[in-house]
Kinemage of the C-alpha trace (Angstrom):
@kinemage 1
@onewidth
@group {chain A} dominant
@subgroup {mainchain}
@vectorlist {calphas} color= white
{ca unk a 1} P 14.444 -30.077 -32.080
{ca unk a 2} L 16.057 -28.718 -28.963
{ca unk a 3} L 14.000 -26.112 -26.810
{ca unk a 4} L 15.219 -22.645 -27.056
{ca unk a 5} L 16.175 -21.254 -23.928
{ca unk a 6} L 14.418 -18.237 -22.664
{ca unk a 7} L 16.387 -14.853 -21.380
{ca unk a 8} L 16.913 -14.430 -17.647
{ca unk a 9} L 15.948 -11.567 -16.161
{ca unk a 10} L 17.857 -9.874 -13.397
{ca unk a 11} L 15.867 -10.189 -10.418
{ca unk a 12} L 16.534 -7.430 -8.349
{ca unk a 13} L 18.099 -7.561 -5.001
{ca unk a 14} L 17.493 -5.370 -1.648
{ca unk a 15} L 19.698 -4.825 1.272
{ca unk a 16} L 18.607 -7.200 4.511
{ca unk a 17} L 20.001 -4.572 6.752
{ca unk a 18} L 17.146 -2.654 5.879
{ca unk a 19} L 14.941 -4.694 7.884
{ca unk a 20} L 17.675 -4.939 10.987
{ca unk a 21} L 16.905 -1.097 11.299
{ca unk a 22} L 13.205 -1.666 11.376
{ca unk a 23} L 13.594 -3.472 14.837
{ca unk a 24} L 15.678 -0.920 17.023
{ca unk a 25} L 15.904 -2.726 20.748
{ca unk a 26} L 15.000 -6.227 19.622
{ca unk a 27} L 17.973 -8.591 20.401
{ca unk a 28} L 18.875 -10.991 17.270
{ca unk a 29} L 17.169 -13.986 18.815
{ca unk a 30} L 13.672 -11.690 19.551
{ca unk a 31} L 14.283 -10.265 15.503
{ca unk a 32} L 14.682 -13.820 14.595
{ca unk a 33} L 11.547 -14.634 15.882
{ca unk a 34} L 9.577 -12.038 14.270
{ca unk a 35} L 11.021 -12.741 10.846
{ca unk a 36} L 10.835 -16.512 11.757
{ca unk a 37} L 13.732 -17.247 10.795
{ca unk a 38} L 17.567 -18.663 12.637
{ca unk a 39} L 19.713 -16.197 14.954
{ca unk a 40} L 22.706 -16.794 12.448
{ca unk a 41} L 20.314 -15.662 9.311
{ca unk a 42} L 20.124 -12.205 11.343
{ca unk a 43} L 23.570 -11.852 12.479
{ca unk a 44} L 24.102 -11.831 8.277
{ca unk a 45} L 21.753 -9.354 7.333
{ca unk a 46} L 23.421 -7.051 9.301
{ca unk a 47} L 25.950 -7.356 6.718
{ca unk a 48} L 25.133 -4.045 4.492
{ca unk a 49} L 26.077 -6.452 1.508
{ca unk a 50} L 23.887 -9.039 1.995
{ca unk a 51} L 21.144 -8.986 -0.194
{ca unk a 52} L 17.415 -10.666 -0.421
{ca unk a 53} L 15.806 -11.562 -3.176
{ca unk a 54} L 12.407 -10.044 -3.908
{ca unk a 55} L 10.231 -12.698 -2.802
{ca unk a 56} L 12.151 -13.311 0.603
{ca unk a 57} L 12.141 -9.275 0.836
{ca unk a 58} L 8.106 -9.076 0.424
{ca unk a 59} L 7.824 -12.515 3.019
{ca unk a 60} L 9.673 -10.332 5.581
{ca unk a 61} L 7.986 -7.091 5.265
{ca unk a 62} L 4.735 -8.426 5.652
{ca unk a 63} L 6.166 -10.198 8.735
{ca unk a 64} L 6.526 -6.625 10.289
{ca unk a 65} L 3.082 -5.620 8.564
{ca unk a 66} L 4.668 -3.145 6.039
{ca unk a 67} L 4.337 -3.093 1.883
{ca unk a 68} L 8.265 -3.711 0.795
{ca unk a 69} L 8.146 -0.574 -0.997
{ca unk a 70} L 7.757 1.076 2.570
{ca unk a 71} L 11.265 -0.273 3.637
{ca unk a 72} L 12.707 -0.364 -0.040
{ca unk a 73} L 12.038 2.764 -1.969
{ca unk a 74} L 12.960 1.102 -5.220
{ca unk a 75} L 10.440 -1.503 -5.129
{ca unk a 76} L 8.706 -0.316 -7.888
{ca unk a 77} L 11.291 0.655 -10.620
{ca unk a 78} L 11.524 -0.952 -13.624
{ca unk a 79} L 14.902 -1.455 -15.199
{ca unk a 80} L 13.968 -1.410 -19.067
{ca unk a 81} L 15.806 -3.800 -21.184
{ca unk a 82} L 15.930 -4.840 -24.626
């Protein structure tokens, strides 16, 4: 008998410029350091539309010491769905 396939769930998405605006003065190479991550991955989050999932959202918050609901108000709604 085949498996039945379980729902998806949007996972919701938050804007990477947020964190760009958390670092006024830092160049993108210093920023890329903090966040540990490339130059070019910067450069893109400057991008309003580019968007991070919540588990690379929560990685880089803590990398700058904050809760993710202190950058992204929204962090804790729920969208109810049935």
């Amino acid at each position: 008998m085949p498996r039945k396939r379980r729902k998806k769930h949007p996972q919701p998405k938050y804007q990477a410029a947020k964190l760009i605006r958390l670092t006024p003065g830092l160049s993108d190479t210093k920023a890329a350091i903090v966040f540990g991550v490339h130059r070019a991955t910067v450069l893109r989050w400057r991008n309003p539309q580019t968007m991070l999932d919540q588990w690379d959202a929560d990685r880089y918050a803590v990398r700058l010491g904050k809760h993710p609901s202190e950058i992204w108000t929204d962090w804790f709604d729920i969208e109810v769905t049935d």
